[in-house]
C-alpha positions as CSV (number, residue, x, y, z in Angstrom):
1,X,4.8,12.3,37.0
2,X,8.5,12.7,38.0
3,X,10.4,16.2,36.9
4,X,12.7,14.8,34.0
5,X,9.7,13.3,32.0
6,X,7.7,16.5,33.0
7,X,10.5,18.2,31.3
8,X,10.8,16.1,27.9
9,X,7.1,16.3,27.2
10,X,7.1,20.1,27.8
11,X,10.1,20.7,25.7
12,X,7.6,18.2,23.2
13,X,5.0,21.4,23.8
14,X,6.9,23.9,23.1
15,X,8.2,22.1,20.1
16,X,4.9,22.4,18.2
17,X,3.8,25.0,19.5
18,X,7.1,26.9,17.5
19,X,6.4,25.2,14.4
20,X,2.5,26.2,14.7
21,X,4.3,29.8,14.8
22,X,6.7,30.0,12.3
23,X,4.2,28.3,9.6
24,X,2.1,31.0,11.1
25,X,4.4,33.6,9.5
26,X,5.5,31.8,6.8
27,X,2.5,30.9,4.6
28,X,-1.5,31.5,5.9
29,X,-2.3,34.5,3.8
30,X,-4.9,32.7,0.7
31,X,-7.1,29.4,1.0
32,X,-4.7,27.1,-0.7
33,X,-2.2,28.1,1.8
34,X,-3.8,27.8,4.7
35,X,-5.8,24.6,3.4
36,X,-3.3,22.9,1.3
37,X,0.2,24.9,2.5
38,X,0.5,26.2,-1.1
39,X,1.0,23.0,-2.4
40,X,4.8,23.7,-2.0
41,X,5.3,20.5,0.4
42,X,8.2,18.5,0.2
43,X,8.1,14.6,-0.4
44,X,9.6,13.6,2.9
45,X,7.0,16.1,5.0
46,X,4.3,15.0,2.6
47,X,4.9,11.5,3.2
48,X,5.5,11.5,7.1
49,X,2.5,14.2,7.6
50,X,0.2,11.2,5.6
51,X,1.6,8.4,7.8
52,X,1.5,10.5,11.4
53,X,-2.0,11.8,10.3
54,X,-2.8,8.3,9.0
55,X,-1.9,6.0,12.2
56,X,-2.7,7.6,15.4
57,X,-2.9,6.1,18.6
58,X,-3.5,2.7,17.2
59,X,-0.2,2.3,16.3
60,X,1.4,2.8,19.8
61,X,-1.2,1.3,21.8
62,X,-4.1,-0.6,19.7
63,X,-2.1,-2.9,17.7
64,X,0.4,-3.7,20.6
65,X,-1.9,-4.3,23.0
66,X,-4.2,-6.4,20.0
67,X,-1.0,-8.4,19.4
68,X,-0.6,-8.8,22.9
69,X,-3.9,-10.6,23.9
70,X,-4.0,-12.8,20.4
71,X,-0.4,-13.3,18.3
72,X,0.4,-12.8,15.1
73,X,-3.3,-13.6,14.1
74,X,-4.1,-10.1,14.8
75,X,-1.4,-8.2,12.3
76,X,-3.4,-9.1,9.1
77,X,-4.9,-5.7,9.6
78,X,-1.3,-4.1,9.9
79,X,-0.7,-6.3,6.2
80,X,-3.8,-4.7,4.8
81,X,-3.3,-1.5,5.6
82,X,0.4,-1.5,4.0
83,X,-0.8,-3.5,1.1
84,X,-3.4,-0.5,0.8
85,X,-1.2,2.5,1.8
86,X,1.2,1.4,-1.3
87,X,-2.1,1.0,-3.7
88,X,-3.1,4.2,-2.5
89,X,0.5,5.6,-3.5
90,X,0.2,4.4,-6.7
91,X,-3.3,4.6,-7.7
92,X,-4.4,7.5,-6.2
93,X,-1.8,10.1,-5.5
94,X,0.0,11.1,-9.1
95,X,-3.5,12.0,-10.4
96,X,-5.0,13.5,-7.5
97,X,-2.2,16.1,-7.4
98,X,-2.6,16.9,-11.4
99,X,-6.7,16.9,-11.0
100,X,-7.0,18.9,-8.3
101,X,-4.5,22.1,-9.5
102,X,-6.2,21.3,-13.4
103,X,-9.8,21.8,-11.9
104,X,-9.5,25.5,-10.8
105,X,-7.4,24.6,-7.6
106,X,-9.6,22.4,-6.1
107,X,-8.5,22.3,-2.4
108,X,-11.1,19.8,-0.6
109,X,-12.5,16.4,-1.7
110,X,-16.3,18.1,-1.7
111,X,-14.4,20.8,-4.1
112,X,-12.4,18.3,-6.2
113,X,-15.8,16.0,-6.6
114,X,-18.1,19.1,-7.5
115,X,-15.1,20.3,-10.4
116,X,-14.4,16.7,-11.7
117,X,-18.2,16.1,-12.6
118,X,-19.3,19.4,-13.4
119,X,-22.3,19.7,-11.1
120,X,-23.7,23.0,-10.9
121,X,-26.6,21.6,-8.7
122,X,-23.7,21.3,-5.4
123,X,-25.9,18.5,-4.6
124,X,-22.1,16.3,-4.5
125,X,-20.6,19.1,-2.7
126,X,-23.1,18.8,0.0
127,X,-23.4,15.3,1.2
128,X,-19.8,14.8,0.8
129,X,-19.3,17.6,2.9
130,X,-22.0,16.6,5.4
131,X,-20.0,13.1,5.2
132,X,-16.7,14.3,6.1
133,X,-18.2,17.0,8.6
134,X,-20.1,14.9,11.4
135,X,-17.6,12.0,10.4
136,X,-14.2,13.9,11.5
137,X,-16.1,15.9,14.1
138,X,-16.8,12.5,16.3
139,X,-13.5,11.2,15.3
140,X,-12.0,14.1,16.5
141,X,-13.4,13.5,19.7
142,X,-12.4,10.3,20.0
143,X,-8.7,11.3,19.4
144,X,-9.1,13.8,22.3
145,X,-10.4,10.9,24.6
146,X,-7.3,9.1,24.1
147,X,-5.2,12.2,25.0
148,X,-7.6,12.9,28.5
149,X,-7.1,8.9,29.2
150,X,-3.0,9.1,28.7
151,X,-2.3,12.3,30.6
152,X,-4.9,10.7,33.5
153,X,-3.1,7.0,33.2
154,X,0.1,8.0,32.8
155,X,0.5,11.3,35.2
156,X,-2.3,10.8,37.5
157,X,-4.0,14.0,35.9
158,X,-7.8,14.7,36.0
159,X,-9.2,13.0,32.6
160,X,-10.8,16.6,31.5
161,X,-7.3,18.3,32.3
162,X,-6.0,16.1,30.1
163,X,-8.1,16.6,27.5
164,X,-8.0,20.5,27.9
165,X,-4.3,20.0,27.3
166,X,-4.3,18.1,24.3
167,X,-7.2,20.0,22.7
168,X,-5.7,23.5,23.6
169,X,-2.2,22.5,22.0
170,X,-3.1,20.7,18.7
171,X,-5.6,23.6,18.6
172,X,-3.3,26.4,19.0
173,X,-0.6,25.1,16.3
174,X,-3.6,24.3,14.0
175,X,-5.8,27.2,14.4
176,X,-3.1,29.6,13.4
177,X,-0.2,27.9,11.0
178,X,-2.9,26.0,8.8
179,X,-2.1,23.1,7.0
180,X,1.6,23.9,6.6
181,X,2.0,23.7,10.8
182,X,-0.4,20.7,10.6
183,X,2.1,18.9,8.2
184,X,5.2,20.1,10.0
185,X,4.4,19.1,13.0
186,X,3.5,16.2,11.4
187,X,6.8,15.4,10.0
188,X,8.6,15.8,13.6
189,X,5.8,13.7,15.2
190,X,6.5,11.1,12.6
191,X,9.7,11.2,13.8
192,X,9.4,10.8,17.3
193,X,6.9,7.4,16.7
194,X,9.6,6.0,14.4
195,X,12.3,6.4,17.2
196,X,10.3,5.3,19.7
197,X,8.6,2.2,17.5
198,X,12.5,1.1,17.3
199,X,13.8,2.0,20.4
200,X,11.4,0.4,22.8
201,X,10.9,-3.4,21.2
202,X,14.5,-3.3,20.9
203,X,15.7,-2.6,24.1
204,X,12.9,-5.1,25.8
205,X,14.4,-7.9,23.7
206,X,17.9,-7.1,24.9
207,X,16.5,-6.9,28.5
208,X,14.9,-10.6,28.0
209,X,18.1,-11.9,26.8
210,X,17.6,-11.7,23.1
211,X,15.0,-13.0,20.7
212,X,15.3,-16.8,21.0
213,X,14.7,-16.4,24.8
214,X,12.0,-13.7,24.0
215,X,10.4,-15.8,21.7
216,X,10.8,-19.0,24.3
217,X,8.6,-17.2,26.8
218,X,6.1,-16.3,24.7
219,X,5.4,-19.8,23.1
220,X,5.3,-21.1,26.7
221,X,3.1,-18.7,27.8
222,X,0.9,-19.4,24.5
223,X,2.0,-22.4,22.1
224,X,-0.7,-21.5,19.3
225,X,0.9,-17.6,19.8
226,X,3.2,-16.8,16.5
227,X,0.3,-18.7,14.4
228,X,-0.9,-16.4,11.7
229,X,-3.8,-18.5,10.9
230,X,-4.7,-19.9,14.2
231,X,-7.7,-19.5,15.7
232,X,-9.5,-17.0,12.7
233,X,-11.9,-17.6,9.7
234,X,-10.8,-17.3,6.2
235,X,-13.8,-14.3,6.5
236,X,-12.0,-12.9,9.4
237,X,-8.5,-12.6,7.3
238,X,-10.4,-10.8,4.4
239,X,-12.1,-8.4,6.9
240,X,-8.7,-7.6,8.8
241,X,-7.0,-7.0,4.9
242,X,-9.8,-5.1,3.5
243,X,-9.0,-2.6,6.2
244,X,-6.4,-1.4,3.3
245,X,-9.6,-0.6,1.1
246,X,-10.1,2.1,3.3
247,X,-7.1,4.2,2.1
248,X,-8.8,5.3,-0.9
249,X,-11.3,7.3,0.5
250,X,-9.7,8.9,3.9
251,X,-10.1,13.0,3.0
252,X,-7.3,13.7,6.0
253,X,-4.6,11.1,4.1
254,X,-5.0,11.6,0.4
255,X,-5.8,15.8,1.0
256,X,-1.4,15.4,1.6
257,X,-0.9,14.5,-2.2
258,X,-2.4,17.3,-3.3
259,X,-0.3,19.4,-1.5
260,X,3.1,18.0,-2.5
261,X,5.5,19.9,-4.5
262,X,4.6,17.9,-7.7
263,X,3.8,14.7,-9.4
264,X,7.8,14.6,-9.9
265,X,7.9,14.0,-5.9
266,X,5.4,11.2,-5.6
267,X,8.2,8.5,-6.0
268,X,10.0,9.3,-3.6
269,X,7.0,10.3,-1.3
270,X,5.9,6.9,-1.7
271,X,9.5,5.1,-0.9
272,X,9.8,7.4,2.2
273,X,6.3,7.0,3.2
274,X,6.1,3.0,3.0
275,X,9.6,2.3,4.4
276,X,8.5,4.8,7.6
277,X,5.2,2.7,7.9
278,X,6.9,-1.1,7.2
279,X,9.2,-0.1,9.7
280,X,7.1,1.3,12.3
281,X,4.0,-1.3,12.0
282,X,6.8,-3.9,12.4
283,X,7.8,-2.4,15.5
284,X,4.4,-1.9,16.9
285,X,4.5,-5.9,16.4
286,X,7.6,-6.5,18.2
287,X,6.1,-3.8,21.0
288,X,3.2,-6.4,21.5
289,X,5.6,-9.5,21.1
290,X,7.9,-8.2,23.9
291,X,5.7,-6.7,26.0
292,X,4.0,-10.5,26.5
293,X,7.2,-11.8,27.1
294,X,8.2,-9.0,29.5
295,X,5.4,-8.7,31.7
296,X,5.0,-13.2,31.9
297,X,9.2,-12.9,32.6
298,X,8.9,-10.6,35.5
299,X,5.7,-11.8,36.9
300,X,3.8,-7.9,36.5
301,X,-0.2,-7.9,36.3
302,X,-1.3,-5.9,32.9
303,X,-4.7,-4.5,33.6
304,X,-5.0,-2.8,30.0
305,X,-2.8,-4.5,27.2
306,X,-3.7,-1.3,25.0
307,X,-1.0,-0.1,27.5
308,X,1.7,-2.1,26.9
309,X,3.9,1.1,25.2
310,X,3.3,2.9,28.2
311,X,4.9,-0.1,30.7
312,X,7.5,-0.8,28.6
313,X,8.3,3.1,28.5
314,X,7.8,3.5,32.3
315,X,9.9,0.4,33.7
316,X,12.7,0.3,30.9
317,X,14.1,4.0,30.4
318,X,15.1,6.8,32.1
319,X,12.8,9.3,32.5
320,X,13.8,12.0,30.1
321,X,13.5,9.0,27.7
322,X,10.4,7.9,29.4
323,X,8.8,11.4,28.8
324,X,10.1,11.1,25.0
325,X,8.2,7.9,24.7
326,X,5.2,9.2,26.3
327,X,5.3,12.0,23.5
328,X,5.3,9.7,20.5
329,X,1.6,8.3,21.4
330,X,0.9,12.0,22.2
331,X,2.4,12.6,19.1
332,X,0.3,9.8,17.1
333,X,-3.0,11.2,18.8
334,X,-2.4,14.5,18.2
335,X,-0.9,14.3,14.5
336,X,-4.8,12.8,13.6
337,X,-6.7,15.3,15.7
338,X,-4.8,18.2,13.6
339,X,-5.6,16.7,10.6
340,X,-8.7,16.0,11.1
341,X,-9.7,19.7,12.7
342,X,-8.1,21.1,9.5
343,X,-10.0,18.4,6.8
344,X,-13.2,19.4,8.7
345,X,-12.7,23.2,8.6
346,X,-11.8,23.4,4.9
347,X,-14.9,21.7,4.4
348,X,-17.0,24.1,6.0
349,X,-14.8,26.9,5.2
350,X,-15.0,26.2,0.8
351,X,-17.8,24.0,0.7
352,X,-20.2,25.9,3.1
353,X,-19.3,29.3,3.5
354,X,-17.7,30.2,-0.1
355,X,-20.6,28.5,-1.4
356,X,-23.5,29.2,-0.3
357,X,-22.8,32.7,1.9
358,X,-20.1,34.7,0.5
359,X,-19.0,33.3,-3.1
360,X,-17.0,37.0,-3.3
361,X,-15.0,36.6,0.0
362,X,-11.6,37.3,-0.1
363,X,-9.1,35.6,0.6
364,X,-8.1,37.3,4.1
365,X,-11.9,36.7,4.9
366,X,-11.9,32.8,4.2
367,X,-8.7,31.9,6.3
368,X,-10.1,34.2,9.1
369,X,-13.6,31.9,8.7
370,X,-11.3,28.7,8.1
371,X,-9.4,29.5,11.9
372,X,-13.2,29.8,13.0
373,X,-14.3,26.5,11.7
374,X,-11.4,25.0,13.3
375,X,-12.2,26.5,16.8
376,X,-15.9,25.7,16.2
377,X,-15.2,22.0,15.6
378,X,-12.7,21.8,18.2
379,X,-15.3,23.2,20.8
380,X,-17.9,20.5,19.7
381,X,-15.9,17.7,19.7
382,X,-14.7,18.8,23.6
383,X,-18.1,18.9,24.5
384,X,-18.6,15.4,22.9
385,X,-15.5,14.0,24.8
386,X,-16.4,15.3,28.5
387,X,-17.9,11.5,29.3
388,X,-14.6,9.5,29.8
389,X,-16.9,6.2,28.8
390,X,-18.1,7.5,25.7
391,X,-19.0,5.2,23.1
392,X,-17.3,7.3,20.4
393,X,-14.2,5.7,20.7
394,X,-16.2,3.0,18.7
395,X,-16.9,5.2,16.1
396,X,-13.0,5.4,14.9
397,X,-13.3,1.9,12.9
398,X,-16.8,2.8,11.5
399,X,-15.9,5.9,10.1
400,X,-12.6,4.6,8.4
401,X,-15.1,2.6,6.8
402,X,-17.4,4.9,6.2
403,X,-15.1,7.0,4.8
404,X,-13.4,4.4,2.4
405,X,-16.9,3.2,1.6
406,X,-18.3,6.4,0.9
407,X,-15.1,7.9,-1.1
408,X,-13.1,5.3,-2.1
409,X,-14.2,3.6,-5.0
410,X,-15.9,7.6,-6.3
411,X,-11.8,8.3,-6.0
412,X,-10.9,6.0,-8.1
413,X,-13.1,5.9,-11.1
414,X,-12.6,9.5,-11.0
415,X,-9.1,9.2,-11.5
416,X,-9.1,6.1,-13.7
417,X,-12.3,6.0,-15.8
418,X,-13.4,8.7,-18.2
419,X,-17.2,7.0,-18.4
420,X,-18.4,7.8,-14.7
421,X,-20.4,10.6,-14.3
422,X,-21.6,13.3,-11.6
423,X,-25.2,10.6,-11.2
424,X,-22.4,8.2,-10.7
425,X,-20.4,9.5,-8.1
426,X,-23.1,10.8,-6.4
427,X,-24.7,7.5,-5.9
428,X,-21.3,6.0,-4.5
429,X,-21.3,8.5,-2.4
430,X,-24.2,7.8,-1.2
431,X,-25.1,4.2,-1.3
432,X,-21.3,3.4,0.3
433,X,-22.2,6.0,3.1
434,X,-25.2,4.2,3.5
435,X,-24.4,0.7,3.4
436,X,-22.6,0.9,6.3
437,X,-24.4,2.4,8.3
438,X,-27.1,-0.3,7.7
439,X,-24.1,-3.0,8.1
440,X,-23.9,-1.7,11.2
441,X,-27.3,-0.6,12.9
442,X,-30.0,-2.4,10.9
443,X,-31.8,-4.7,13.5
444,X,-30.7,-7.8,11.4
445,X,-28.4,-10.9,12.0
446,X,-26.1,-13.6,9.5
447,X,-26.3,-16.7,10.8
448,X,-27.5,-15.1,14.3
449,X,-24.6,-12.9,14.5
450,X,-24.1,-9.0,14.2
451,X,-23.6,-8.7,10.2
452,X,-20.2,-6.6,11.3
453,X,-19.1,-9.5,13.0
454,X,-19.4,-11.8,10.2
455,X,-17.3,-9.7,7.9
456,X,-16.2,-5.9,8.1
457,X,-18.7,-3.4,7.1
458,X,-16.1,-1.8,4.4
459,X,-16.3,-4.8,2.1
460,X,-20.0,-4.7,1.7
461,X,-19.6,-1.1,1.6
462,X,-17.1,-0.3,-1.0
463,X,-18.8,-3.4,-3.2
464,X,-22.2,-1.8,-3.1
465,X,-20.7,1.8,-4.1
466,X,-18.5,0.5,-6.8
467,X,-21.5,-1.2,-8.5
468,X,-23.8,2.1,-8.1
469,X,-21.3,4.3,-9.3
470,X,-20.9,2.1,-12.5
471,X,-24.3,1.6,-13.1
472,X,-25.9,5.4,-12.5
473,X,-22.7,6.3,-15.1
474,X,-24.1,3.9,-17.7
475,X,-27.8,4.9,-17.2
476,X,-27.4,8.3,-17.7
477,X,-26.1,10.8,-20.1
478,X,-22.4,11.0,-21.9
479,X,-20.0,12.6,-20.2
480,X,-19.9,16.2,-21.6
481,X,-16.7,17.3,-24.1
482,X,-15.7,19.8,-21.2
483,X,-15.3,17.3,-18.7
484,X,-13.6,14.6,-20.9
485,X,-11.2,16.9,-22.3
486,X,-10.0,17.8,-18.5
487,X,-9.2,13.7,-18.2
488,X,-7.4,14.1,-21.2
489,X,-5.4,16.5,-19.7
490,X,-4.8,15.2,-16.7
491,X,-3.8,11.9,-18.4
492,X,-1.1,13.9,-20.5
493,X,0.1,16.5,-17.6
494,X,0.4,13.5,-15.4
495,X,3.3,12.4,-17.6
């Protein structure tokens, strides 16, 4: 690694770093700021914080270098997850914000489920707490195995210095600013991937010559290459859009409408949010587009296409902008890992600790234990990331469809159907939760394939948990007068 991008991703360091600081001194004082940054956010850091949070690494390097081996045939996920991002906007996120504040400031989806439905047993509280603890913990740990691989691929660092780095800086700016550093930084992370998802397709056009030329070397290279439908299933479409399904249930995503200002905001949190994501998945695109016609023009060998950004980056810019580039994937990995460090903490912090150890704490005491939840899942999810070639990267897709199983379709009858009760929920908790798992490790075959290769293991998933949530509501007993009178006034304060 040269000085000048040396430089631009330390000034990138220190960056968040001083944001972790000043939310630090701002706002971490009770639960709801700490967890939820007082719910005082505005729509344009709600609604980049949801997208940077939301998108990851996958954005600057998985779908470009998934573009890059196949064509257009491999953005029907990017369609499904925009088609589900602006379902969740609508459906979701006015009545989330109202619920949550209406049910005695619930701050965490365990919290939320356990206030909407009444159940004094906790029994909801637990497993979806259980759910979203081992869940985010491994996915965390993925996250920092993609910050050890870019700081050993891209400076020639050791892979565990690299992932002392990442884990030691998203940890520092989380463990002491909360959720209002998480979204901040957040905000100027989302930044720095928008840039950088317009900057770098555009200027590897103009080096090519343009888009007709671009698009010229490509179809050489691969005639069947801009075919959206070539060489996939009508099955494989529906399991690359149902991807979008998932939106409904991710706690690290949907936790940001709850913290917005208020239900006044959400239209233009949901016009800033989906033209930053159209824009950027568009880009990621062209990133994959360009980068085939780039490396076939120049006659380069591409070991790793996931690594596309990161030539493109290298050969075409200087290297302070080099070093900016480099920062935006940093930025996607690390925007997630914050996220999901803080999702997991509150969890443990509210639905463990308040409940079942010290229901009198404080408020001083919990955001001290919430710092310590945060530290302790950081520490575990090290551990589980020392092996470079661990299989936990292949966890990421399994729990975004665990989690959308498992949460999604209990989200939205909550907010949209008076009839479903705590039995309910509870069961789509737990049959969506356990669906997939069995979709994915029950020692049967369709057709003599791997049942997740035949069709996504969210759509059998969220199926199975919708039906079970409907069903255990009808079985059972009314909804009490308590908890339909709180829909009621949800309904009317959401107007």
């Amino acid at each position: 690694m040269n000085f000048e991008t040396g430089l631009s991703l330390g000034a990138y360091f220190v960056l968040m770093l001083g944001i972790g600081l000043y939310a630090w001194k701002k706002s971490t004082s009770t639960v709801s700021e700490f967890m939820l940054g007082g719910r005082q956010l505005r729509p344009s850091v709600a609604a980049l914080s949801a997208g940077a949070s939301d998108m990851s690494g996958w954005m600057l390097m998985g779908l470009p270098g998934a573009i890059y081996i196949a064509g257009l045939n491999a953005a029907w996920i990017a369609v499904g997850l925009v088609i589900g991002a602006w379902a969740n906007y609508l459906l979701v996120a006015p009545r989330l914000r109202v619920y949550t504040e209406i049910s005695d400031d619930a701050v965490t989806i365990p919290d939320y489920l356990e206030k909407r439905f009444g159940d004094t047993s906790r029994q909801l509280r637990i497993i979806a707490s259980l759910v979203i603890v081992i869940f985010f913990t491994l996915y965390t740990s993925a996250g920092l195995v993609a910050g050890g691989k870019l700081f050993e691929a891209s400076f020639g660092f050791e892979y565990t210095t690299g992932l002392y780095v990442t884990a030691l800086v998203v940890l520092a700016y989380t463990l002491f600013g909360g959720f209002l550093a998480v979204s901040l930084t957040d905000f100027v992370q989302g930044c720095i991937m928008f840039a950088a998802l317009v900057l770098v397709p555009i200027i590897t056009i103009a080096n090519l010559g343009g888009w007709a030329q671009t698009q010229s070397i490509v179809s050489s290279a691969n005639p069947d290459y801009f075919g959206w439908l070539s060489g996939v299933t009508l099955l494989g479409v529906m399991s690359s859009l149902a991807w979008g399904l998932g939106y409904f249930g991710q706690p690290h995503i949907i936790v940001r409408f709850m913290a917005v200002r208020s239900v006044a905001d959400m239209p233009a949190m949901r016009r800033i949010g989906m033209s930053w994501m159209i824009v950027t998945v568009v880009g990621a695109v062209l990133c994959g587009v360009s980068g085939l016609a780039y490396v076939t023009a120049r006659g380069l060998s591409l070991d790793d296409p996931e690594t596309i950004f990161i030539v493109l980056s290298q050969t075409l810019f200087h290297p302070y902008i080099a070093g900016f580039l480099l920062a935006a994937i940093l930025a996607a990995i690390m925007s997630t890992i914050s996220s999901q460090l803080l999702v997991s903490s509150s969890s443990l912090t509210e639905d463990f600790y308040k409940t079942f150890f010290r229901r009198e704490a404080g408020q001083g005491e919990l955001v001290t234990i919430g710092r310590l939840a945060t530290l302790a899942v950081a520490i575990v999810a090290v551990l589980l990331a020392m092996d470079s070639s661990s299989s936990i990267l292949s966890l990421v897709g399994n729990a975004w469809a665990g989690f959308g199983a498992a949460f999604g379709p209990v989200i939205l009858l909550s907010l949209h159907w008076r009839g479903i009760t705590r039995n309910g929920a509870l069961a789509g908790v737990v049959t969506g939760a356990a669906t997939v798992l069995i979709w994915l490790y029950a020692p049967f075959t369709i057709g003599g394939e791997a049942p997740s290769a035949v069709i996504y293991e969210i759509i059998p998933g969220f199926v199975v948990s919708m039906v079970a949530a409907i069903i255990f509501s009808k079985l059972g007993a009314d909804v009490a007068d308590p908890i339909d009178a709180r829909f009621s006034q949800m309904l009317a304060a959401r107007r």
